[in-house]
C-alpha positions in Angstrom: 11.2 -2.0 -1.5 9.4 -4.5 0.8 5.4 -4.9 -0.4 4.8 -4.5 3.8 6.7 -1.4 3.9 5.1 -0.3 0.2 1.8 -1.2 1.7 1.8 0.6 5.1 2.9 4.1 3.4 0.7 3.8 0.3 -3.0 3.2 2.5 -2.0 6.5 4.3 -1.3 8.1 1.1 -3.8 6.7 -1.0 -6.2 3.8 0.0 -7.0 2.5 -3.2 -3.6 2.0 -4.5 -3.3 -0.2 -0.9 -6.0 -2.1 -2.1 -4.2 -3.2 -5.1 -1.3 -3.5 -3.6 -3.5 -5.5 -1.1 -4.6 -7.9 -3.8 
């Protein structure tokens, strides 16, 4: 999986893993 594609998904699901994955 792309990390945009991870990214997008996971801050609607859950905003701090998007911050990590952010990071």
């Amino acid at each position: 999986m792309n990390k945009r594609e991870s990214n997008k998904p996971a801050l609607s699901l859950t905003p701090l893993r998007g911050e990590v994955t952010n990071m």
